[in-house]
N, C-alpha and C positions, 0 to 999 in steps of 0.2 A: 315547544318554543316558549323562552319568558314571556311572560305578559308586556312585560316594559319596554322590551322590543319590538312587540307586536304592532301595539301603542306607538311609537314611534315610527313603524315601516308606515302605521298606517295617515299619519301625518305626513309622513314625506311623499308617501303614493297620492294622498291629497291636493297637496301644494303643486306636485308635476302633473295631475289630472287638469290641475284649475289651470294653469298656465297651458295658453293657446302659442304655437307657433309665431313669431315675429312681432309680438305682442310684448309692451315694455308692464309690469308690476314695480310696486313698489309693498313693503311688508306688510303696510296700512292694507292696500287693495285689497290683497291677497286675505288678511287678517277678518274682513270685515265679510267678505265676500265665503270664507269658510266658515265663518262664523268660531276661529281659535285667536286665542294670546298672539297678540304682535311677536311675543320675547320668543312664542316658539317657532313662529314664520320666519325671524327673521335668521333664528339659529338653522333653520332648513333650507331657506335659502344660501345662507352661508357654507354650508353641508353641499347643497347641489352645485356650487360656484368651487368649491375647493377640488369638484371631484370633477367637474367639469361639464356637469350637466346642464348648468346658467350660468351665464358673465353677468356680472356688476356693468352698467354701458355707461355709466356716471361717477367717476369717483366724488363729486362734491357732495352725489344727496348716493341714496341707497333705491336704485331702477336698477333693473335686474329682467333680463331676458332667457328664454329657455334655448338653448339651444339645440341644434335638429338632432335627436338620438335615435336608434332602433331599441334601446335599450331602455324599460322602466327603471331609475336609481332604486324604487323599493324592491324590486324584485331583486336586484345585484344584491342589495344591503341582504337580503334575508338568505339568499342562493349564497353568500359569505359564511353568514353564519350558519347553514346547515353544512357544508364543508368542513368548517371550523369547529362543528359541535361546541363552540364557549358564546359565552357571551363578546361582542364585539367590543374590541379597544373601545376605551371611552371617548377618544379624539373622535370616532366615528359616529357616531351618534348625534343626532340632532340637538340633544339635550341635556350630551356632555355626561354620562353619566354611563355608568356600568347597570347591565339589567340581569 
């Protein structure tokens, strides 16, 4: 596996670790609380909301809930790319970026 992806799965398995069930975050919370960059919280939070793992519950500010999965998003994200043997689209990625 790339590093860069790894790096990333393991940021996103982070963010969905930290997030408790019925619990609203905001990128700050979440940011301070993993002790990573807002700009990459907020890009993963984006990531799990796109994909459908968290809803946005506020369009005015950025609050964001997990919603109920059986599914880890790092574990899909990475279970994709062994499938896929490439690197993952860059749209997919938390960081926007080909690894």
């Amino acid at each position: 596996m790339y590093e860069g992806i790894k790096m990333g799965l393991d940021v996103v398995g982070a963010v969905w670790s930290a997030m408790k069930d019925a619990e609203f975050y905001s990128p700050n919370d979440l940011a301070n609380s993993l002790e990573q960059p807002v700009e990459s919280v907020t890009r993963v939070l984006k990531f799990l909301e796109k994909y459908e793992f968290a809803e946005q519950v506020a369009k005015s500010e950025m609050i964001f809930r997990k919603v109920n999965s059986e599914l880890n998003p790092a574990e899909v994200l990475g279970a994709l790319q062994a499938v896929l043997g490439n690197p993952v689209p860059d749209n997919s990625l938390p960081d926007n970026k080909m690894r």
